[in-house]
PyMOL Python script that loads the backbone (N, CA, C, O; Angstrom):
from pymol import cmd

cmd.read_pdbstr("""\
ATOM      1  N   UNK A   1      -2.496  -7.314 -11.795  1.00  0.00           N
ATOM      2  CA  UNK A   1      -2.196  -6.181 -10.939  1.00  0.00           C
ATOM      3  C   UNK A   1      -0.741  -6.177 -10.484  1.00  0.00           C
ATOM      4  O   UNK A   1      -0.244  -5.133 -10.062  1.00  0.00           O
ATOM      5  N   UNK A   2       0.025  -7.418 -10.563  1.00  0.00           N
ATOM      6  CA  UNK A   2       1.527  -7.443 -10.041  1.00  0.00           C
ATOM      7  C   UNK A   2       2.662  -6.408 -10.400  1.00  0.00           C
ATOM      8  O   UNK A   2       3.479  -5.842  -9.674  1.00  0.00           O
ATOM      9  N   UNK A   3       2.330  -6.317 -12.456  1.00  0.00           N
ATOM     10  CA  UNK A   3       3.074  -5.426 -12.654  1.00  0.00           C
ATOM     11  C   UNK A   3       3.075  -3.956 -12.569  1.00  0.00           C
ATOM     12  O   UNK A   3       4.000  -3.251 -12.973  1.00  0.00           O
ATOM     13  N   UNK A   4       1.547  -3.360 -11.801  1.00  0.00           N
ATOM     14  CA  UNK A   4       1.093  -2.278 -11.577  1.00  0.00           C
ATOM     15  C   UNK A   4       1.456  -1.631 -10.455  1.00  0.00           C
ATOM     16  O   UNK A   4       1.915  -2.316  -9.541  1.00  0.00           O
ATOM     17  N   UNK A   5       1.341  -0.309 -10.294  1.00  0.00           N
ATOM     18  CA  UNK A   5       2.335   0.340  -8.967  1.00  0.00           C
ATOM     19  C   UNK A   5       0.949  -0.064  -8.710  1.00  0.00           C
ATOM     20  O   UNK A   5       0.042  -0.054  -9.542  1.00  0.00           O
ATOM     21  N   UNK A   6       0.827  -0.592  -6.891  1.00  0.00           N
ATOM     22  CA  UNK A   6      -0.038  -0.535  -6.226  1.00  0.00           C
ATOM     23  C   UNK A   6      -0.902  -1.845  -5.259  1.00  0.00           C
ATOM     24  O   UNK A   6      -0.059  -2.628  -4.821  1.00  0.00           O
ATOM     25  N   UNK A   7      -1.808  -2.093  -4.999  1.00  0.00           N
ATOM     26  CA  UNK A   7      -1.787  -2.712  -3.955  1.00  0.00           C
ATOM     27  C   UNK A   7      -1.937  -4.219  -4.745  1.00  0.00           C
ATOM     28  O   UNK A   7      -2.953  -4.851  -4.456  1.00  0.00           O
ATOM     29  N   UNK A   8      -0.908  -4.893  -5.811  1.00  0.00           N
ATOM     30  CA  UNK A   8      -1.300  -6.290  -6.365  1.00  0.00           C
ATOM     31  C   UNK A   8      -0.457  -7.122  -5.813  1.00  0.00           C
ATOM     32  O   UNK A   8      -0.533  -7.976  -6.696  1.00  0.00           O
ATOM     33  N   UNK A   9       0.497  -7.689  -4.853  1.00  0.00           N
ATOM     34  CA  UNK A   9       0.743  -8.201  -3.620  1.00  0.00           C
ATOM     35  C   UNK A   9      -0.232  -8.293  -3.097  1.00  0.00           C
ATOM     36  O   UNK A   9      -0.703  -9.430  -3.062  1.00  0.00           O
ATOM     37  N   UNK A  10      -0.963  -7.249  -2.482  1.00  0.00           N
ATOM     38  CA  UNK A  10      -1.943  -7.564  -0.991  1.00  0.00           C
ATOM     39  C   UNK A  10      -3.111  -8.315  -1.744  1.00  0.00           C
ATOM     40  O   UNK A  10      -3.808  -9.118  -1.125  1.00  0.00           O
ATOM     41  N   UNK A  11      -3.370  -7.993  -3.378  1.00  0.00           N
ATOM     42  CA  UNK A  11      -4.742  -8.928  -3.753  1.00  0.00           C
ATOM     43  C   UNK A  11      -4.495 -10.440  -4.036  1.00  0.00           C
ATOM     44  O   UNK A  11      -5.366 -11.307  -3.948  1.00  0.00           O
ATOM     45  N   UNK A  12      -3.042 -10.669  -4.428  1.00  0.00           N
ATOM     46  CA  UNK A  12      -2.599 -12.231  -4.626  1.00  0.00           C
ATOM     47  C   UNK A  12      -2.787 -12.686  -3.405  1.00  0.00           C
ATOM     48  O   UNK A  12      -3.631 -13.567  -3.246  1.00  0.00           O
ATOM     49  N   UNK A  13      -2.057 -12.196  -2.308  1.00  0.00           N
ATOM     50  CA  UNK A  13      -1.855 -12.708  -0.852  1.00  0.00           C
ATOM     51  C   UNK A  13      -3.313 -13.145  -0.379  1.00  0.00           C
ATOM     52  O   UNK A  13      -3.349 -14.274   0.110  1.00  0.00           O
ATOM     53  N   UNK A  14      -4.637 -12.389  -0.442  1.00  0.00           N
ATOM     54  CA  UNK A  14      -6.101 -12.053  -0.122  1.00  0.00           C
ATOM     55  C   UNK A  14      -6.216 -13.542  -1.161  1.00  0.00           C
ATOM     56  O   UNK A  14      -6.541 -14.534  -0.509  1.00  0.00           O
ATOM     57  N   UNK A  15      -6.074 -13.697  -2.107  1.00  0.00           N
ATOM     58  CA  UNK A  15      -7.086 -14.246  -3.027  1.00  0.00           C
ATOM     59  C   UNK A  15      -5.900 -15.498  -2.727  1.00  0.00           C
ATOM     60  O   UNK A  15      -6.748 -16.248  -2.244  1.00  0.00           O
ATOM     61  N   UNK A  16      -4.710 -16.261  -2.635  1.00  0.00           N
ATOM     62  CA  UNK A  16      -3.981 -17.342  -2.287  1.00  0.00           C
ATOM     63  C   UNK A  16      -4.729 -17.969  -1.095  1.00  0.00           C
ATOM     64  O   UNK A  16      -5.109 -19.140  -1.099  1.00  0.00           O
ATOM     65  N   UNK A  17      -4.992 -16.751   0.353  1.00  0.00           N
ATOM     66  CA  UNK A  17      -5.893 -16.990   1.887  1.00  0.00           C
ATOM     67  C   UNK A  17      -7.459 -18.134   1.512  1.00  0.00           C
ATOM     68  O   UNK A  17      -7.831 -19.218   1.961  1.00  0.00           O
ATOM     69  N   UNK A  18      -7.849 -17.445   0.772  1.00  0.00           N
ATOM     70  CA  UNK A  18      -9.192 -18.201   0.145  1.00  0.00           C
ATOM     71  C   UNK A  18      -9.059 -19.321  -0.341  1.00  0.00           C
ATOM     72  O   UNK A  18      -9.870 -20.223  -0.132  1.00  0.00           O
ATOM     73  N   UNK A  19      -7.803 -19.473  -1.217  1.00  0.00           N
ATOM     74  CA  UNK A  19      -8.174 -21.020  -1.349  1.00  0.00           C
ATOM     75  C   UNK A  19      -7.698 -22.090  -0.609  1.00  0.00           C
ATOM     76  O   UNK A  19      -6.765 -22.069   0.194  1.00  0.00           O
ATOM     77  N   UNK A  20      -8.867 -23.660  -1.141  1.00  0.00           N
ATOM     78  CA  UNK A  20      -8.740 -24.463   0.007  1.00  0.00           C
ATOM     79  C   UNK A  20      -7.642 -25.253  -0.327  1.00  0.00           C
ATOM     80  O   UNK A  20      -7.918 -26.442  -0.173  1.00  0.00           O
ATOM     81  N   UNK A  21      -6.541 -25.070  -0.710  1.00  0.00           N
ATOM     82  CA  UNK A  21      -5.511 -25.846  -1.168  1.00  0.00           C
ATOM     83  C   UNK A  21      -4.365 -26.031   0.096  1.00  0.00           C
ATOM     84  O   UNK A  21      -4.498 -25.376   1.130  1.00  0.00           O
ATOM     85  N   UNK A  22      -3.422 -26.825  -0.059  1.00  0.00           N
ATOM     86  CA  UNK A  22      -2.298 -27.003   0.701  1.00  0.00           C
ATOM     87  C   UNK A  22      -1.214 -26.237   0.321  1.00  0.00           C
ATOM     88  O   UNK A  22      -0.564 -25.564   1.121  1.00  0.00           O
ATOM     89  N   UNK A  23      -0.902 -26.335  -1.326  1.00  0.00           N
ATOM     90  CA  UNK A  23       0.126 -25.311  -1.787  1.00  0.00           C
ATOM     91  C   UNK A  23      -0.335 -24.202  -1.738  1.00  0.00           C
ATOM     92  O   UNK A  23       0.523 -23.359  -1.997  1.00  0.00           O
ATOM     93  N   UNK A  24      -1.577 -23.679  -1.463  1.00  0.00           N
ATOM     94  CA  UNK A  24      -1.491 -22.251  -1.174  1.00  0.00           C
ATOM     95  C   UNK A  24      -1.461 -21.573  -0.288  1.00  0.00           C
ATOM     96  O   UNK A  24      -1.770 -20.382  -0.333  1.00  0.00           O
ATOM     97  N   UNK A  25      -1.056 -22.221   0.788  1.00  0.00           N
ATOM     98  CA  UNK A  25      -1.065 -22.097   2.328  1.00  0.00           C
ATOM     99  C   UNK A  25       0.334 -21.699   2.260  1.00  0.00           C
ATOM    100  O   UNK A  25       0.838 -20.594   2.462  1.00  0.00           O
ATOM    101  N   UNK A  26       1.005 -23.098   1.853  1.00  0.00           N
ATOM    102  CA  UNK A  26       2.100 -23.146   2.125  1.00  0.00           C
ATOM    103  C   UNK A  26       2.934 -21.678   1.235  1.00  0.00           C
ATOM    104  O   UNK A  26       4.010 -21.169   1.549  1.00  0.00           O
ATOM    105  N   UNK A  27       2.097 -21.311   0.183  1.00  0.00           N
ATOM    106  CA  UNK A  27       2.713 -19.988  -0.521  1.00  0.00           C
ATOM    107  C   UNK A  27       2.836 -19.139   0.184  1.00  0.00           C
ATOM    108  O   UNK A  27       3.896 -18.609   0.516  1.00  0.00           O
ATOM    109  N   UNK A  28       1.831 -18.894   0.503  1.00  0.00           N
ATOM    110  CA  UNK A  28       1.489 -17.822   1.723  1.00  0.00           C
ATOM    111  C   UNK A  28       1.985 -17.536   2.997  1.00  0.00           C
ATOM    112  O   UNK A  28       1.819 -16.504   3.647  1.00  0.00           O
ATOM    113  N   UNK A  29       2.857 -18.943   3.417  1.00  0.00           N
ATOM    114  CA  UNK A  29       3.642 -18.740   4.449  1.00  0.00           C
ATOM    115  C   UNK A  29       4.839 -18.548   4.204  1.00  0.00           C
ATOM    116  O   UNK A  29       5.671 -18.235   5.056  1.00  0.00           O
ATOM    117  N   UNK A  30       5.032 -18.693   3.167  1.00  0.00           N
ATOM    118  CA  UNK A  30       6.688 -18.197   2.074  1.00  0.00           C
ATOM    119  C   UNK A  30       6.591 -16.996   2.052  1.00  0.00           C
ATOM    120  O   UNK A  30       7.508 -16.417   2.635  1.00  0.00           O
ATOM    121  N   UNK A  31       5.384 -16.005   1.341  1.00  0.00           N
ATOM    122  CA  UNK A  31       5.540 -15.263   0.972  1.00  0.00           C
ATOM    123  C   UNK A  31       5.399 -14.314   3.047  1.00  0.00           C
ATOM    124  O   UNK A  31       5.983 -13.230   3.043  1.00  0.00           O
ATOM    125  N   UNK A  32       5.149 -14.456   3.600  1.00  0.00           N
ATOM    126  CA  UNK A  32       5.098 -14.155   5.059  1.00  0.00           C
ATOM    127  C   UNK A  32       6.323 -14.273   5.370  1.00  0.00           C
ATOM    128  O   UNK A  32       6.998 -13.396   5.911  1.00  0.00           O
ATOM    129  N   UNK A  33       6.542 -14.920   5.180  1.00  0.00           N
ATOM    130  CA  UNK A  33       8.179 -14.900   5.950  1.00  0.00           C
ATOM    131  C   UNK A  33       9.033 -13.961   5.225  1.00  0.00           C
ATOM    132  O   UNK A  33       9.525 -13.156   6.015  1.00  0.00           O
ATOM    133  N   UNK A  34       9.397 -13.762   4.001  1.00  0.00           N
ATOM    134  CA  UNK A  34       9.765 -13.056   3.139  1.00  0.00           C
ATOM    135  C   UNK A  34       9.455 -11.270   3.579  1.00  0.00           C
ATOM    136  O   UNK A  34      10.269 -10.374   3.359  1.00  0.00           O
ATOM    137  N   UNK A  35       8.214 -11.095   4.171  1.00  0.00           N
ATOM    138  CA  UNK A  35       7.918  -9.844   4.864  1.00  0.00           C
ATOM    139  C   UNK A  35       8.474  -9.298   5.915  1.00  0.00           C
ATOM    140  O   UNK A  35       7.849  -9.591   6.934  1.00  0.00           O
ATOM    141  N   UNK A  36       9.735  -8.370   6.173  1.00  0.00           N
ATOM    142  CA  UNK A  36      10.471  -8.592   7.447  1.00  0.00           C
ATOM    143  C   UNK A  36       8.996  -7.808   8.137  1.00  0.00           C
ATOM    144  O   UNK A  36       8.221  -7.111   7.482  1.00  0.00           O
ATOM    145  N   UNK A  37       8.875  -8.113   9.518  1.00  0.00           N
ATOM    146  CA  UNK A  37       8.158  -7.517  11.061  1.00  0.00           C
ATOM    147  C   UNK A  37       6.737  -8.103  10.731  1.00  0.00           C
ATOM    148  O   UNK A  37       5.785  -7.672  11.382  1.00  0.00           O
ATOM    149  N   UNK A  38       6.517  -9.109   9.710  1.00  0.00           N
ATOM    150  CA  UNK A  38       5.491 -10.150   9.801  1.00  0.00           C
ATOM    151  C   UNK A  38       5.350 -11.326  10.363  1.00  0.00           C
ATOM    152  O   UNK A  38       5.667 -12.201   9.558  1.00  0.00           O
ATOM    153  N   UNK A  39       5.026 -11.738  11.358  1.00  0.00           N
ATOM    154  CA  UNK A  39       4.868 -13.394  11.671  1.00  0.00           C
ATOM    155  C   UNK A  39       4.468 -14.564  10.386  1.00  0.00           C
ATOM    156  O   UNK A  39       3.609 -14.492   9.508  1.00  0.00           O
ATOM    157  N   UNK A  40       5.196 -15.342  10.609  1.00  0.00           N
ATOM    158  CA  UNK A  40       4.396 -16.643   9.531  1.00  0.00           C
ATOM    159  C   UNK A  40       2.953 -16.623  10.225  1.00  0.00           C
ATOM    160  O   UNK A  40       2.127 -16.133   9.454  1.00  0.00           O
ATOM    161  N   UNK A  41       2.511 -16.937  11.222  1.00  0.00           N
ATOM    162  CA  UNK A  41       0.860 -16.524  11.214  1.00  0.00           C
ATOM    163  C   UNK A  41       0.231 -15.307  11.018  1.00  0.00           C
ATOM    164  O   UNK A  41      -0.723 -15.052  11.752  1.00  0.00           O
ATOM    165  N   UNK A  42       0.547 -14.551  10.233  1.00  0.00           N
ATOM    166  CA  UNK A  42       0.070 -13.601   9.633  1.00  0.00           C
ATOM    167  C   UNK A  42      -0.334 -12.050  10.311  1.00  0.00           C
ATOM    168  O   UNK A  42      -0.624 -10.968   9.801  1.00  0.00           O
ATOM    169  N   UNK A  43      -0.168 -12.629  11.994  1.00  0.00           N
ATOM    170  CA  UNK A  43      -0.697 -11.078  12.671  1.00  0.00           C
ATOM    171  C   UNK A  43       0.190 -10.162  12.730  1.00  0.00           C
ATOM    172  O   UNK A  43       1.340 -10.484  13.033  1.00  0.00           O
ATOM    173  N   UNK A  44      -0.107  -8.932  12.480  1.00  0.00           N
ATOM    174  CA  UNK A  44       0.440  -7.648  12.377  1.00  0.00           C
ATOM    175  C   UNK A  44       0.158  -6.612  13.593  1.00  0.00           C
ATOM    176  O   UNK A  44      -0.839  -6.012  13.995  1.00  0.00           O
ATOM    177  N   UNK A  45       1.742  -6.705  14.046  1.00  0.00           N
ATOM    178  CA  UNK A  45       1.702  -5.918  15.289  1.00  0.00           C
ATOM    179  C   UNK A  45       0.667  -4.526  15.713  1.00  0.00           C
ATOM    180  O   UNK A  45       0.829  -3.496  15.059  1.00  0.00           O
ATOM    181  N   UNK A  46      -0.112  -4.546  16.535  1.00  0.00           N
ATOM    182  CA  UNK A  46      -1.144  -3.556  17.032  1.00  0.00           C
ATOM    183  C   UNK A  46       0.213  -2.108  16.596  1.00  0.00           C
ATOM    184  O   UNK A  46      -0.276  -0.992  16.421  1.00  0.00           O
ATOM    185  N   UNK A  47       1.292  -2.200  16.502  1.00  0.00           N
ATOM    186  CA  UNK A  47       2.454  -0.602  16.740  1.00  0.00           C
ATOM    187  C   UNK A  47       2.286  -0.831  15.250  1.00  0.00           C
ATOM    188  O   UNK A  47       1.805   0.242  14.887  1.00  0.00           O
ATOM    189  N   UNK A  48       2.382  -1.485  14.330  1.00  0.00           N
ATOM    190  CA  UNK A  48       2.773  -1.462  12.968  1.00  0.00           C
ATOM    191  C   UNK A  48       0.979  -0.875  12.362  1.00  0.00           C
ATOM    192  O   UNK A  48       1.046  -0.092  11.415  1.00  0.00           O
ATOM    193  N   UNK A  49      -0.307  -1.174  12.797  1.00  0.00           N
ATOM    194  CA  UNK A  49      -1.130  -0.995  12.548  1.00  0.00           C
ATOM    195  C   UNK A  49      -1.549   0.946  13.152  1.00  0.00           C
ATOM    196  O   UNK A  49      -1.883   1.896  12.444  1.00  0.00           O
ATOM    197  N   UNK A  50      -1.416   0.911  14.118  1.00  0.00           N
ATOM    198  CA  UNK A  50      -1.173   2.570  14.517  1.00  0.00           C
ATOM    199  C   UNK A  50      -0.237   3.531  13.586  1.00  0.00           C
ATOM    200  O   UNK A  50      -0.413   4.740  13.433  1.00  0.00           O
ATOM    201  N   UNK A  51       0.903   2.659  12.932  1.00  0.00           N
ATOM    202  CA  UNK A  51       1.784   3.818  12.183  1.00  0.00           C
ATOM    203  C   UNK A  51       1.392   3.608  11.124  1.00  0.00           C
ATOM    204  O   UNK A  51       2.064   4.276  10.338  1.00  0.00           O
ATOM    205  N   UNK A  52       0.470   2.894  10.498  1.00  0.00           N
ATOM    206  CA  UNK A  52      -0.508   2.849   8.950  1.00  0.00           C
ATOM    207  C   UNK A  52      -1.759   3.683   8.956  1.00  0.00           C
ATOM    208  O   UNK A  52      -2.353   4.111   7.967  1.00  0.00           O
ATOM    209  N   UNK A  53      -2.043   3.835  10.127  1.00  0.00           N
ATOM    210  CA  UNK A  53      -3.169   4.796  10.302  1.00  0.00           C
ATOM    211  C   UNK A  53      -3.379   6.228  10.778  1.00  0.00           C
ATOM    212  O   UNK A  53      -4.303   7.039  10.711  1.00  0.00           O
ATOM    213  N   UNK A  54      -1.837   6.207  11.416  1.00  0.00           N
ATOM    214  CA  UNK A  54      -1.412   7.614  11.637  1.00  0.00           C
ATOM    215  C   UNK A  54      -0.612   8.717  10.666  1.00  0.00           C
ATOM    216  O   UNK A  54      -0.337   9.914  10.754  1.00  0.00           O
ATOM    217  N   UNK A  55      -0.391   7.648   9.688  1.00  0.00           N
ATOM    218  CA  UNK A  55       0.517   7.793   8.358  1.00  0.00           C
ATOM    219  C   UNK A  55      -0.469   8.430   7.472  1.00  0.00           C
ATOM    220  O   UNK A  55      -0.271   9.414   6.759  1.00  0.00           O
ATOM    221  N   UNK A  56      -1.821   7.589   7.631  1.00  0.00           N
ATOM    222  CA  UNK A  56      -3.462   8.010   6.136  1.00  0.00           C
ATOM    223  C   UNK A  56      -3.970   9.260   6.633  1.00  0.00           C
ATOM    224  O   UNK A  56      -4.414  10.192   5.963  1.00  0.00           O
ATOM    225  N   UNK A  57      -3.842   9.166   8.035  1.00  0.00           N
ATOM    226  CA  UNK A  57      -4.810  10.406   8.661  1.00  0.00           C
ATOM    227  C   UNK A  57      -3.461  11.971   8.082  1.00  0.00           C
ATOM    228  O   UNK A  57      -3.785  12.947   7.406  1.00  0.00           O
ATOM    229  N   UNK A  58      -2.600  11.790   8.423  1.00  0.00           N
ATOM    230  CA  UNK A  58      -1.694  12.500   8.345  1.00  0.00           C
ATOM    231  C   UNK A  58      -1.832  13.020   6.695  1.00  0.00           C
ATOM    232  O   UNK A  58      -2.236  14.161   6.467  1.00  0.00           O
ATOM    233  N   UNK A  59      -1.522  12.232   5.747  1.00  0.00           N
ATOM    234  CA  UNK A  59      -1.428  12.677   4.592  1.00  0.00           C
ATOM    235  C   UNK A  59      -2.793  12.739   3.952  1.00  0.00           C
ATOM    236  O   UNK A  59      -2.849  13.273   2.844  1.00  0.00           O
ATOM    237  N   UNK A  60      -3.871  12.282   4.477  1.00  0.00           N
ATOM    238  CA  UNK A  60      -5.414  12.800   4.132  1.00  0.00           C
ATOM    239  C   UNK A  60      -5.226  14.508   4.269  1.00  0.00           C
ATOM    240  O   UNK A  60      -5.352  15.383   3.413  1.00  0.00           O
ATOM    241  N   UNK A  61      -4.840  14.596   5.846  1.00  0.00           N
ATOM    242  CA  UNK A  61      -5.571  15.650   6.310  1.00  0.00           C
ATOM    243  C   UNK A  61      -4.143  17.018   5.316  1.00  0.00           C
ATOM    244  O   UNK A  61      -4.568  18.131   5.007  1.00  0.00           O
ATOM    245  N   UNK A  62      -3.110  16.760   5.092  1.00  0.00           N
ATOM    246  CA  UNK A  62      -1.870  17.427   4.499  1.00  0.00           C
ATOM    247  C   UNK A  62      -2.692  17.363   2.801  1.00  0.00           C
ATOM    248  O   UNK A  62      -2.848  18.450   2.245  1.00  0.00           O
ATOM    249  N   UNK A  63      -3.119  16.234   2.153  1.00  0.00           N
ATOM    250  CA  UNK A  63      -3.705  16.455   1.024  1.00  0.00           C
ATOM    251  C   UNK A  63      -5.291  17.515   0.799  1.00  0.00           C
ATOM    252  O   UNK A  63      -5.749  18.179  -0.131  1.00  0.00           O
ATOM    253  N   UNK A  64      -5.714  17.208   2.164  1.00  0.00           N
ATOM    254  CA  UNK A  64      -7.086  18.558   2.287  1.00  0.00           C
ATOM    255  C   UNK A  64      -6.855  19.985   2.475  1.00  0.00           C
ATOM    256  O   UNK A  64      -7.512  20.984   2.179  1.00  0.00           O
ATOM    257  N   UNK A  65      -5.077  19.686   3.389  1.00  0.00           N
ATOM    258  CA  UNK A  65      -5.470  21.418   3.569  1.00  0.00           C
ATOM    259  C   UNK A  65      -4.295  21.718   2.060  1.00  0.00           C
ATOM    260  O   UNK A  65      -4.798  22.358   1.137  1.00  0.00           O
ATOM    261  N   UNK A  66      -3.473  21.456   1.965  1.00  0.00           N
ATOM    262  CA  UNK A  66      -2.579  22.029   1.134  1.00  0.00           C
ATOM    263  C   UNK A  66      -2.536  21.199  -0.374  1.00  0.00           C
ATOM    264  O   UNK A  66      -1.620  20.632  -0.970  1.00  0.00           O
ATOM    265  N   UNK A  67      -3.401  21.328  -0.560  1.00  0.00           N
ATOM    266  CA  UNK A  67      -3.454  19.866  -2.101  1.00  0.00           C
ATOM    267  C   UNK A  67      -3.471  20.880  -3.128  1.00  0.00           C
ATOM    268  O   UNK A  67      -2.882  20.531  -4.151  1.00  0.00           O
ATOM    269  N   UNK A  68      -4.128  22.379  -3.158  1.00  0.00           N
ATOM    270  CA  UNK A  68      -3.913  23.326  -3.988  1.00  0.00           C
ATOM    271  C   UNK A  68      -2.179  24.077  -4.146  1.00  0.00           C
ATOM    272  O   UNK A  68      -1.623  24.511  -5.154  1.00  0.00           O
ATOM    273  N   UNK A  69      -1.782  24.011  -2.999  1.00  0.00           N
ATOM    274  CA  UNK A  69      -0.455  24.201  -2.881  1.00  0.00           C
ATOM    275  C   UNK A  69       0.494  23.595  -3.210  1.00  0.00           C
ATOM    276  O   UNK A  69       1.524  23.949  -3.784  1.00  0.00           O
ATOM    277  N   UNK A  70      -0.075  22.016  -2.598  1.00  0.00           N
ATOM    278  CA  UNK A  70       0.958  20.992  -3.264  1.00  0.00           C
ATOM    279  C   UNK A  70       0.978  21.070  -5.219  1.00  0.00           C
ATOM    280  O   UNK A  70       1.935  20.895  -5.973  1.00  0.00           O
ATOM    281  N   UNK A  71      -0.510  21.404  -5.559  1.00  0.00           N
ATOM    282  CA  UNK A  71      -0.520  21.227  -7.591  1.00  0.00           C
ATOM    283  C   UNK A  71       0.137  22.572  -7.662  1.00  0.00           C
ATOM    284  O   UNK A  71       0.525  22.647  -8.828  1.00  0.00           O
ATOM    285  N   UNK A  72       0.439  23.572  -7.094  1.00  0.00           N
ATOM    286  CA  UNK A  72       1.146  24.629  -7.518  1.00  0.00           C
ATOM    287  C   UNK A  72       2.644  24.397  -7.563  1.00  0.00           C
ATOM    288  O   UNK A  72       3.395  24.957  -8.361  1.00  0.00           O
ATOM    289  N   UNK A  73       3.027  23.492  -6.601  1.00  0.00           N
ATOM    290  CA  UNK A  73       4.271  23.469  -6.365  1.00  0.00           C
ATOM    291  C   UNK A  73       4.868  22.274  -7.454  1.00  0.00           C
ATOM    292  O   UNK A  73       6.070  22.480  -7.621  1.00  0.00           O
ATOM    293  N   UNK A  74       4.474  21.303  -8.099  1.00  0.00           N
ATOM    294  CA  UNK A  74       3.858  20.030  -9.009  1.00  0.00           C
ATOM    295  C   UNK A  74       4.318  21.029 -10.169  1.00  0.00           C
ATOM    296  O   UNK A  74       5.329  20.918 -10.862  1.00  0.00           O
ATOM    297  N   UNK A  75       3.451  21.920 -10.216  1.00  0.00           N
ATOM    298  CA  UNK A  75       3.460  22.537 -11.644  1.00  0.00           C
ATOM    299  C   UNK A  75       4.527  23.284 -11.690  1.00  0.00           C
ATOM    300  O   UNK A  75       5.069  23.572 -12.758  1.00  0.00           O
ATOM    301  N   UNK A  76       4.869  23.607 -10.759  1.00  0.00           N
ATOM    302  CA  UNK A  76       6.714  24.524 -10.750  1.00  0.00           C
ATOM    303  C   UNK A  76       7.503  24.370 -11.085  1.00  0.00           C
ATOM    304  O   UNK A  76       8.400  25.022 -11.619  1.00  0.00           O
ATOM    305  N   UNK A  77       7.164  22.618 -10.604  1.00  0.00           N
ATOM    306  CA  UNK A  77       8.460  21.307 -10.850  1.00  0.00           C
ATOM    307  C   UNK A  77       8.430  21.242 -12.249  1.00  0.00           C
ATOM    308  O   UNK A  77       9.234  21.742 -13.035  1.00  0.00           O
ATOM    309  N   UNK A  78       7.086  20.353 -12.569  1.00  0.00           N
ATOM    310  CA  UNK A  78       7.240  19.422 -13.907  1.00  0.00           C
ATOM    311  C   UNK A  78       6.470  20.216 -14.805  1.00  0.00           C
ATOM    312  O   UNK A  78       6.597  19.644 -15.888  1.00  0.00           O
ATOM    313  N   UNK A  79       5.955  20.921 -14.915  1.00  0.00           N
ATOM    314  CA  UNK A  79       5.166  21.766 -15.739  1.00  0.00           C
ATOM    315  C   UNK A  79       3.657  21.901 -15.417  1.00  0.00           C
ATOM    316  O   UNK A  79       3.550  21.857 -14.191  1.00  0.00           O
ATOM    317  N   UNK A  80       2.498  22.041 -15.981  1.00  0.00           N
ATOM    318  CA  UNK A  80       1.124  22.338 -15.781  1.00  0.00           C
ATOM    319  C   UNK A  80       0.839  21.309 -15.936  1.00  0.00           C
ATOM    320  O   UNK A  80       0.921  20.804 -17.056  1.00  0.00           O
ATOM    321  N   UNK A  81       0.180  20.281 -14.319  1.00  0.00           N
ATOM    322  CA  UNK A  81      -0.272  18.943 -13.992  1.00  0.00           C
ATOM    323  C   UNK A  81      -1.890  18.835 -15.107  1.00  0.00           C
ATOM    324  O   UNK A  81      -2.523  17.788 -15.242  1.00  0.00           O
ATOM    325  N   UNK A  82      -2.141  19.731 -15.554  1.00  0.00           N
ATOM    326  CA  UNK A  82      -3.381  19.639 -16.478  1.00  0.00           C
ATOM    327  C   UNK A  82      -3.233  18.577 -18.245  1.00  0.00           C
ATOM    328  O   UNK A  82      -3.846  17.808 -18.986  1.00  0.00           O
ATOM    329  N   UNK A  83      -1.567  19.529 -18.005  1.00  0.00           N
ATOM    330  CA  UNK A  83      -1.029  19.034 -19.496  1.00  0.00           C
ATOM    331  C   UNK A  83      -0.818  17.389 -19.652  1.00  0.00           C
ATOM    332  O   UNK A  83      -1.160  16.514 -20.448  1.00  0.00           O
ATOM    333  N   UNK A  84       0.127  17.514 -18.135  1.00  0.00           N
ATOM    334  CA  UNK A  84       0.398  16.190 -18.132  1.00  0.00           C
ATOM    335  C   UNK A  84      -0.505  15.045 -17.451  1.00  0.00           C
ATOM    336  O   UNK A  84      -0.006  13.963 -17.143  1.00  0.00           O
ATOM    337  N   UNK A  85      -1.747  15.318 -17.253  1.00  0.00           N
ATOM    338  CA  UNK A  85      -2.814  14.059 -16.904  1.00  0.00           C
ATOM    339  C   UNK A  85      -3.255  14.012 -17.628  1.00  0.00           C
ATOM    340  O   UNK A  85      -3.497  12.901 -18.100  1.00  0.00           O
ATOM    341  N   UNK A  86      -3.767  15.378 -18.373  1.00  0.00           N
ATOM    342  CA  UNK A  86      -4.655  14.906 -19.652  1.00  0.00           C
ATOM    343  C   UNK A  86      -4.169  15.633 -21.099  1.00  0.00           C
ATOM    344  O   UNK A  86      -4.753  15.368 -22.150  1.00  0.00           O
TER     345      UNK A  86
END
""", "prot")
cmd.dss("prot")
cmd.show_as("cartoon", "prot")
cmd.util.cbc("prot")
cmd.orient("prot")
């Protein structure tokens, strides 16, 4: 999943947490630190968790009302999104 756009960071990080090793602790606190506005103990500020959820609700609710608008405007750009998915 690493070289894939998308969430394959957060599944290494998830699946490194699980094991019972020492070097994978210690990865994991490398790779934490490396995260700027992350603690090496791993908690994520209650303000950083509100602007991830105010961010989904936001572009949920922008993809429900205008998602026909947005593929019109898609297809304006790059041509007919039909052609180019399938």
């Amino acid at each position: 999943m690493l070289p894939l756009p998308g969430p394959g960071w957060l599944v290494i990080i998830l699946g490194l947490t699980m094991l019972p090793f020492r070097w994978a602790d210690r990865t994991v606190t490398l790779i934490r630190r490396r995260i700027p506005g992350v603690p090496e103990e791993g908690s994520i500020p209650t303000r950083t968790w509100v602007v991830m959820g105010t961010l989904v609700v936001a572009f949920g609710v922008v993809s429900i009302v205008w998602g026909d608008d947005l593929r019109g405007f898609a297809a304006a750009l790059w041509g007919d999104p039909d052609k180019l998915l399938g």
